[in-house]
C-alpha positions in Angstrom: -7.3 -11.8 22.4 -5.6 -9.9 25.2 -7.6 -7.0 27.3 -6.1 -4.2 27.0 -5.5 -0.8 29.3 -4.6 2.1 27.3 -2.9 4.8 29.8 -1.1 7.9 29.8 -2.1 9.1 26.7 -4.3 12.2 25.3 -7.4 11.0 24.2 -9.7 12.5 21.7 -13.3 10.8 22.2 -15.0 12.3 19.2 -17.6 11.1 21.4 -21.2 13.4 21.5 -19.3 15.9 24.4 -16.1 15.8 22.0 -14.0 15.4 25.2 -10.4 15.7 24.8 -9.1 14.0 28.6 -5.6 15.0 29.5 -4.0 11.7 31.3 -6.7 9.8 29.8 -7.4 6.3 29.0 -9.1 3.5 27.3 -9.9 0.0 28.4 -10.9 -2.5 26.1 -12.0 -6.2 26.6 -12.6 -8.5 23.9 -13.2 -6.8 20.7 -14.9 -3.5 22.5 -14.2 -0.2 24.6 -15.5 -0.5 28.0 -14.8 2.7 29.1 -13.0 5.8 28.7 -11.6 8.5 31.4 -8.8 9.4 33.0 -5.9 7.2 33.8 -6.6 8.1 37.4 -10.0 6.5 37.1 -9.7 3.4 35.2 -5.6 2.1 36.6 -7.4 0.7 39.8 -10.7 -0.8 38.2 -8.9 -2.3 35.1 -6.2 -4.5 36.8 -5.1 -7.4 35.3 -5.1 -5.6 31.6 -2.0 -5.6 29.6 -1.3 -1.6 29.5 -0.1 0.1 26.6 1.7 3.2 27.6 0.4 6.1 25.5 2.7 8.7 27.5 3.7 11.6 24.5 1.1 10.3 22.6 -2.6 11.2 21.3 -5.1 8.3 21.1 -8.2 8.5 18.5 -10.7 6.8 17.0 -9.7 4.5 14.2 -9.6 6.8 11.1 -12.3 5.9 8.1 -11.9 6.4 4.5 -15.6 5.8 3.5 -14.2 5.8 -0.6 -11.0 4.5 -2.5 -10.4 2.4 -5.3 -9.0 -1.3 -5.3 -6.6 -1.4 -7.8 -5.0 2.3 -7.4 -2.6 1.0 -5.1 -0.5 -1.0 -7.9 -1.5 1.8 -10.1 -0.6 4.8 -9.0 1.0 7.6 -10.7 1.0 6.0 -13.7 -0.8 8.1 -16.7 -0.9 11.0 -14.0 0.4 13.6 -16.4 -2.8 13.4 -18.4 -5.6 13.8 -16.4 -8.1 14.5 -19.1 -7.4 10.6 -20.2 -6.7 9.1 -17.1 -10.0 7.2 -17.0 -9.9 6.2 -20.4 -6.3 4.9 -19.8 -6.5 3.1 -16.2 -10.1 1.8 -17.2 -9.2 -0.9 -19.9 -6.5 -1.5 -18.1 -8.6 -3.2 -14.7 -11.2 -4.3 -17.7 -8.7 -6.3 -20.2 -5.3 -6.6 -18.1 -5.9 -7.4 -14.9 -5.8 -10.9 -13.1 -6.9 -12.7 -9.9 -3.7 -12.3 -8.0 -3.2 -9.0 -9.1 -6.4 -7.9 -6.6 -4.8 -10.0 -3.8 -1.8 -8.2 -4.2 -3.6 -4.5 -4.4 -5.2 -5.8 -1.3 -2.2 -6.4 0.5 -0.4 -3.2 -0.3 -3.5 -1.0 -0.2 -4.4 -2.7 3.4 -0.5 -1.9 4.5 -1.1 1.8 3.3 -3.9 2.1 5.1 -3.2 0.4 8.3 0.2 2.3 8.4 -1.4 5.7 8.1 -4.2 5.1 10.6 -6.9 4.3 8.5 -9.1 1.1 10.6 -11.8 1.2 7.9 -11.8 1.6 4.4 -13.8 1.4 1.4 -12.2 -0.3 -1.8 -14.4 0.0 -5.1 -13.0 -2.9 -7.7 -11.7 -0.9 -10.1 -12.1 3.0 -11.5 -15.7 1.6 -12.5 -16.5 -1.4 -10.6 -15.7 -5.0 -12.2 -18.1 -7.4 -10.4 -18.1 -10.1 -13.5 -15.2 -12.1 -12.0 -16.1 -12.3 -8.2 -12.7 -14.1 -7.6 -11.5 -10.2 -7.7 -13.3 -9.0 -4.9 -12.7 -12.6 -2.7 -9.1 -12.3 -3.4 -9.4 -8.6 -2.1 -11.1 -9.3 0.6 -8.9 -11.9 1.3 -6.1 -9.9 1.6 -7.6 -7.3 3.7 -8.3 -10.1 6.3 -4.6 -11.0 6.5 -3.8 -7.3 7.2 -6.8 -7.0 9.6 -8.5 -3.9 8.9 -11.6 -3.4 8.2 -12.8 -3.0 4.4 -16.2 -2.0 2.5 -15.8 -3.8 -0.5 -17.8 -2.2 -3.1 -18.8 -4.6 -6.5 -21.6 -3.5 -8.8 -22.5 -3.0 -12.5 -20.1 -1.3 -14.9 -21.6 1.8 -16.9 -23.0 2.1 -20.2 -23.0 0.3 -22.7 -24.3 -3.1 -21.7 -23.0 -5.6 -22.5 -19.8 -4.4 -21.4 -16.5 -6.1 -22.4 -14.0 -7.6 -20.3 -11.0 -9.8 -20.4 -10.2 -12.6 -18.3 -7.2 -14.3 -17.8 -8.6 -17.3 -15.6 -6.2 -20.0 -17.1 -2.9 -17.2 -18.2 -4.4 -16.4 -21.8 -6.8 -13.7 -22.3 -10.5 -14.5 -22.8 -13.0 -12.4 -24.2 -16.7 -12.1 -23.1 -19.2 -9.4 -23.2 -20.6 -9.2 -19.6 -24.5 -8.7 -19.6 -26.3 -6.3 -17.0 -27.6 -9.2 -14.9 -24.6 -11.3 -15.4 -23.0 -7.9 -13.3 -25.5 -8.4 -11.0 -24.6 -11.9 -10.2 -21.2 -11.4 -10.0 -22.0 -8.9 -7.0 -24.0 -11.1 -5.2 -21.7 -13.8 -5.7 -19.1 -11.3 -3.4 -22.1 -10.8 -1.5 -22.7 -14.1 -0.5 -19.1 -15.4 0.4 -17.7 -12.8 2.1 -20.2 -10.1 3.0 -20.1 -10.6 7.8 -16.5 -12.9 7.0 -13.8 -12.1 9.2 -15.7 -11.7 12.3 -17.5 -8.9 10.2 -14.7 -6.9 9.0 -15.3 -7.4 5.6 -18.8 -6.3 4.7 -20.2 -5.6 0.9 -22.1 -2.8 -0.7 -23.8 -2.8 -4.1 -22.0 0.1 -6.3 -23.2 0.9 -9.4 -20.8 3.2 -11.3 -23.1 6.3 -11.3 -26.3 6.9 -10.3 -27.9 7.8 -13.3 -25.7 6.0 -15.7 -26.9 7.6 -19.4 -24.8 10.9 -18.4 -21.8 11.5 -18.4 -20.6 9.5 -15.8 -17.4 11.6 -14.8 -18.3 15.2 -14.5 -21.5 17.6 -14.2 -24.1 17.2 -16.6 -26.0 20.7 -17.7 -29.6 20.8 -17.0 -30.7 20.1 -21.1 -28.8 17.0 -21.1 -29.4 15.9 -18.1 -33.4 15.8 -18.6 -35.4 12.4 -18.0 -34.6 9.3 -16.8 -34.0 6.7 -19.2 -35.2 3.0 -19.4 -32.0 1.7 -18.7 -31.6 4.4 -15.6 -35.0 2.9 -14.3 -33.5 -0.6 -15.2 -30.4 -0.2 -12.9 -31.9 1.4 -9.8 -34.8 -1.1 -9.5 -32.6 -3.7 -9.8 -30.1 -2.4 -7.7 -33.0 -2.0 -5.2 -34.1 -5.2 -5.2 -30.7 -6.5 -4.9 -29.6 -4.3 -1.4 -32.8 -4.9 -0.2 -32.4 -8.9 -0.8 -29.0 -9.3 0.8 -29.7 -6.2 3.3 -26.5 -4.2 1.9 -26.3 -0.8 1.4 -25.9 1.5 -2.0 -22.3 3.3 -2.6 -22.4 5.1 -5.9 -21.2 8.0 -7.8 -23.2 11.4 -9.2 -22.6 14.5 -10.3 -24.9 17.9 -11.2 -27.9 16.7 -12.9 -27.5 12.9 -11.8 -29.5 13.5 -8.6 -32.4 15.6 -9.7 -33.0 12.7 -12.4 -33.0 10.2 -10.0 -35.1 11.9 -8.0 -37.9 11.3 -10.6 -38.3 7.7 -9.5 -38.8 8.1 -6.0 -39.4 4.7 -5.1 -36.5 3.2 -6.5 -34.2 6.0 -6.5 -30.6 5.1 -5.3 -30.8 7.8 -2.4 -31.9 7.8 0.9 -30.1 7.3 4.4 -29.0 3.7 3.5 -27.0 5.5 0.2 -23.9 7.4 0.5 -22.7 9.4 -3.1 -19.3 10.4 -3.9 -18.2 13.6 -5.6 -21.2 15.1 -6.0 -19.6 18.3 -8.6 -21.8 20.9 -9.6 -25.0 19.8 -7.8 -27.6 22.8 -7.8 -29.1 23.9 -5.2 -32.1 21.9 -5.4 -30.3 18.7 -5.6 -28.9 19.5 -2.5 -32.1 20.1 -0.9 -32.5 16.6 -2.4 -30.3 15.0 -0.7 -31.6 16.8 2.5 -35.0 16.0 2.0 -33.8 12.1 1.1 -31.0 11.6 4.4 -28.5 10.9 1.5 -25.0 10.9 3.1 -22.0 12.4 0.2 -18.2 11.6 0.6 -15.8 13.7 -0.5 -12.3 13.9 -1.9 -9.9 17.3 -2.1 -10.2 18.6 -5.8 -13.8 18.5 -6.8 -16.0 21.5 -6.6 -18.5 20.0 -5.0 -21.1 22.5 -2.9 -20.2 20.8 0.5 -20.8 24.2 2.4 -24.3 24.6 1.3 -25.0 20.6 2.2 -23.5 21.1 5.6 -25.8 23.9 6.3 -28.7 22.2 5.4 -28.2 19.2 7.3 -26.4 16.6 4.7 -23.6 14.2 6.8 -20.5 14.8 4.4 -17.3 12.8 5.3 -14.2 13.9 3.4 -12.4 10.5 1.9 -8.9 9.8 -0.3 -10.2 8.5 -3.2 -6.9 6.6 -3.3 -4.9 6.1 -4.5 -4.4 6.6 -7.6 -3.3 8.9 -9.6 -1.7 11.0 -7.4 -3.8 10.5 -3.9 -2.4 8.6 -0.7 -4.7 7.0 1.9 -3.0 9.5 4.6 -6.4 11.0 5.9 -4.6 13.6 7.3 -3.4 15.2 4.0 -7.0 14.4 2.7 -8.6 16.9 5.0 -6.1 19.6 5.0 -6.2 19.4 0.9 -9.8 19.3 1.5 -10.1 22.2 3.6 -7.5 24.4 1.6 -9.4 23.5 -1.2 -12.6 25.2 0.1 -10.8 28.0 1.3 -9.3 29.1 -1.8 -12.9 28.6 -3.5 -14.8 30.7 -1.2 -12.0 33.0 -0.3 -12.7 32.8 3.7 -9.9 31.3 5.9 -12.0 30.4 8.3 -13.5 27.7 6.7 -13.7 23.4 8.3 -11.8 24.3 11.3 -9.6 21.6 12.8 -12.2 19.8 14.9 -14.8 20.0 11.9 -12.0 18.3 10.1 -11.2 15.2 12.5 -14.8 14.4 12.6 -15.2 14.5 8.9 -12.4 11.6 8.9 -14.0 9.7 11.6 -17.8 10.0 13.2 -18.9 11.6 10.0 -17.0 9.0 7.9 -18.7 6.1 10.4 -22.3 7.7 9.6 -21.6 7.9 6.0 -21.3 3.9 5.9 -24.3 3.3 8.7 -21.4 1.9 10.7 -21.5 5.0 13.6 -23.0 3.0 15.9 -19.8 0.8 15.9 -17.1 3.0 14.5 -15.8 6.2 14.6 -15.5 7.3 18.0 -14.0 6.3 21.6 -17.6 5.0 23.3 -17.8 2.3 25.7 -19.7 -0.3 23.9 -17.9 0.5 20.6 -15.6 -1.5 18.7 -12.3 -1.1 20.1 -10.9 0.7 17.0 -8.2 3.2 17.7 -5.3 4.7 16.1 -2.1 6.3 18.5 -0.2 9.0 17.1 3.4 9.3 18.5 3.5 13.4 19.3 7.0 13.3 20.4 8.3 14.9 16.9 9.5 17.9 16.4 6.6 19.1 13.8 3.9 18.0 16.3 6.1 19.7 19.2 4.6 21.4 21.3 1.9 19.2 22.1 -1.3 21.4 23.1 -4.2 22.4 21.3 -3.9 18.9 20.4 -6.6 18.7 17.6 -5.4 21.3 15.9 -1.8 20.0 16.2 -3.1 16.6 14.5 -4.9 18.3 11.8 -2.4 21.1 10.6 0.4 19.1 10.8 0.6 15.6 11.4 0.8 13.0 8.6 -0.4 9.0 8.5 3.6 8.2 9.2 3.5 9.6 12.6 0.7 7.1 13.4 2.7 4.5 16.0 -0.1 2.1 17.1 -3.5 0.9 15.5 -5.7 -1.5 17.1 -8.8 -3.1 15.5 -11.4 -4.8 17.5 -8.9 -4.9 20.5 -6.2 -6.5 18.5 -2.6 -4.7 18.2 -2.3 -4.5 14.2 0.9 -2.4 14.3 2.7 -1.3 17.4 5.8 1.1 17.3 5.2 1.4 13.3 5.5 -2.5 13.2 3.2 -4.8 11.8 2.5 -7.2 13.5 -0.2 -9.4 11.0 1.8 -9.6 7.8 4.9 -10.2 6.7 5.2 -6.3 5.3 8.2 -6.7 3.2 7.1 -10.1 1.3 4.0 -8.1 0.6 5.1 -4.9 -1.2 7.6 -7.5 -2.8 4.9 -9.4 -4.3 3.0 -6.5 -5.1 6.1 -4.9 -7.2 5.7 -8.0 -9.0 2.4 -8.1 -9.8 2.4 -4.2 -10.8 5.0 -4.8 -13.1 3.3 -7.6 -14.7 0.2 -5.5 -15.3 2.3 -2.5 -16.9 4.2 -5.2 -19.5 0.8 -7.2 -20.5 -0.9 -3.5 -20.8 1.7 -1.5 -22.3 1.3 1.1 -20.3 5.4 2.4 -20.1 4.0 4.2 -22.7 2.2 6.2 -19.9 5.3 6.3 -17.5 6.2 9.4 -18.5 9.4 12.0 -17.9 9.2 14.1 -14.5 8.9 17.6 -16.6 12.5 19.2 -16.2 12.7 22.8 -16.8 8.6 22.6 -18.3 6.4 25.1 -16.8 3.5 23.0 -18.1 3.2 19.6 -19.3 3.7 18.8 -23.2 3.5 16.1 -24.9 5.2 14.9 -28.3 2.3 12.6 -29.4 -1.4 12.2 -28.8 -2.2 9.6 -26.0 -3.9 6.3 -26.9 -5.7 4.4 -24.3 -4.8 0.7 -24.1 -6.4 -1.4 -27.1 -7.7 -5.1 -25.8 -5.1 -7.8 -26.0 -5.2 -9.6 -29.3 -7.3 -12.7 -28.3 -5.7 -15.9 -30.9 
């Protein structure tokens, strides 16, 4: 690994000052920043380095997406003219279609996406509902994340109710029914636990992700205080047991929840899947005194653009929220960028006030906050000396990122993942001048065409490819949509 001397360039810290240094610079040794300062400074104390000129261009902290999907990637848009079934569409697809080299190639393209857009650590849950019953899937993903070099959460847990679930494998090229037990979940996560949680000189870490937090309501939207009452056996089941799990392997808790889900799992205190080693996504329609919940408990909550989740109020009362992509599928890219200004027009338009997650409020909800969210801000997330040398380079010398002052606001109103030009992770050039520099880019996507159009012929799902909508003010359909039936098993 070659010590490197990045000079020249305008570099955002995000560090506890927030200094932006004009001229500034970044020396790195090994896999971690030494120090930061102005090119002035460190030129004469870091000879030797190999410099990478940053003239015209603004250096950052690596970007983190603290949730996405595995999957998504060789999924996207399709089914994304009927939202009200896309879960019930893409679902059986990962659960009966899906095989082992289809998650290798998701990894490869997902990995591409993200690396190309900035991103230097992201969070991949198997599936829309985690599948954890073939641990090959998350390997193979893993696996593939290596290759690419970034740095990836993989998240494998239990499915929802009901249990047993069913699933589909295709181990040998014919489909195989089982009905996956609870603890047979279980075991499949700790299997991905155990053979690649640390791997890759610790790129690749695991987190136990059950599909919601409170898994006998609904686990998609806001549940209304009468039906979202008591805790269940089965709720009590899953969080001890996801409890003892983390706390055996020492991995932390990604889940889901929505109104209602937190105040029930509140009830068991001491096995409740919150608490500062827990970060929740969505999070829609929590009341006010779930919020004070999560307060009270440190719970960190990731958010994507869309959902009307009380963000504001959490902010304010002292709950780290990161926004995320939760990419990419349907209709979401791994750009970070587009993520927080979707994310911050979003709450504008819901509370009417323009003046809402200001740029710099923005960039750190994409990085430091993002790094907190996944306990990993004492490594990621900002331009420290001691840190991992993780940092993304964004070519300003564009005409829609011209002129280049007020620089943070210039990145956050109008820059996109594509005008990234350089990402480095643990000191190592990934891409450089938009080129990767780890994989073979083009044999990748190729093999991930492939795979996605194996999955769409064994699933059926052209039926789901639908027309773009000429002349339609709103989308129509001729038929009612039917999920994907399991494959016929001989």
């Amino acid at each position: 690994m070659t010590d490197l001397l990045l000079l020249h360039g305008t570099v955002i810290t995000v560090d506890r000052e927030r200094r932006i240094i004009e001229d500034g610079a970044v020396a790195i040794s090994g896999d971690r920043i030494v120090e930061v300062g102005t090119s002035a400074e460190l030129e004469p104390k870091h000879v030797g380095k190999k410099i990478v000129d940053c003239r015209g261009k603004v250096v950052i902290p690596g970007l983190v997406d603290a949730h996405g999907h595995a999957g998504h990637s060789l999924i996207k848009t399709i089914a994304a003219d009927s939202p009200s079934m896309w879960m019930r569409i893409v679902t059986p697809t990962y659960y009966h279609y899906a095989t082992r080299d289809f998650w290798y190639a998701d990894g490869l393209v997902s990995g591409l996406e993200r690396l190309r857009a900035g991103v230097t650590t992201g969070a991949s849950i198997i599936a829309s509902m985690p599948r954890s019953d073939d641990p090959v899937f998350g390997i193979n993903h893993a696996k593939a994340y290596t290759e690419v070099g970034i740095k990836e959460i993989l998240c494998v847990g239990p499915a929802g109710l009901p249990w047993p679930h069913p699933v589909t494998r295709w181990d040998t090229g014919r489909p195989v029914r089982h009905d996956v037990t609870f603890e047979e979940m279980i075991e499949g996560a700790e299997a991905v636990i155990e053979a690649v949680n640390g791997s890759a000189d610790g790129r690749i870490k695991v987190y136990l992700t059950p599909f919601t937090i409170a898994p006998s309501v609904d686990p998609s939207n806001p549940s209304t205080p009468d039906k979202a009452v008591n805790l269940t056996a089965d709720d009590r089941m899953q969080a001890r047991r996801v409890r003892e799990t983390a706390r055996k392997w020492g991995v932390r808790i990604h889940s889901d929840a929505f109104a209602g889900q937190v105040r029930m799992a509140f009830q068991d205190k001491e096995n409740a899947l919150l608490g500062p080693d827990v970060h929740l996504q969505h999070c829609i329609g929590l009341s006010h005194e779930e919020v004070d919940i999560l307060a009270e408990t440190g719970t960190h909550m990731t958010h994507s653009p869309g959902g009307r989740a009380p963000i504001l109020d959490m902010i304010s009362k002292g709950v780290n929220v990161a926004i995320t992509s939760d990419g990419t599928a349907p209709r979401r890219p791994f750009d970070m960028f587009q993520m927080a200004r979707m994310a911050q027009f979003a709450q504008q338009m819901l509370h009417v006030d323009q003046y809402l997650l200001p740029p710099g409020k923005l960039l750190e909800m994409i990085t430091i906050d993002a790094a907190k969210a996944l306990g990993l801000d004492h490594e990621v997330g900002s331009l420290d000396a001691g840190k991992k040398a993780d940092v993304t380079i964004i070519d300003m010398r564009q005409p829609h990122l011209t002129p280049n002052w007020m620089v943070v606001h210039r990145l956050m109103h109008q820059a996109v993942g594509s005008d990234v030009d350089t990402v480095i992770v643990d000191g190592k050039i990934l891409m450089e001048g938009r080129k990767v520099l780890t994989v073979d880019m083009i044999d990748a996507l190729d093999f991930g065409e492939r795979e996605a159009w194996a999955l769409v012929e064994r699933a059926g799902l052209r039926a789901h490819m639908h027309d773009p909508g000429w002349g339609q003010l709103s989308r129509t359909f001729s038929e009612p949509i039917v999920p994907p039936a399991p494959p016929r098993i001989d």
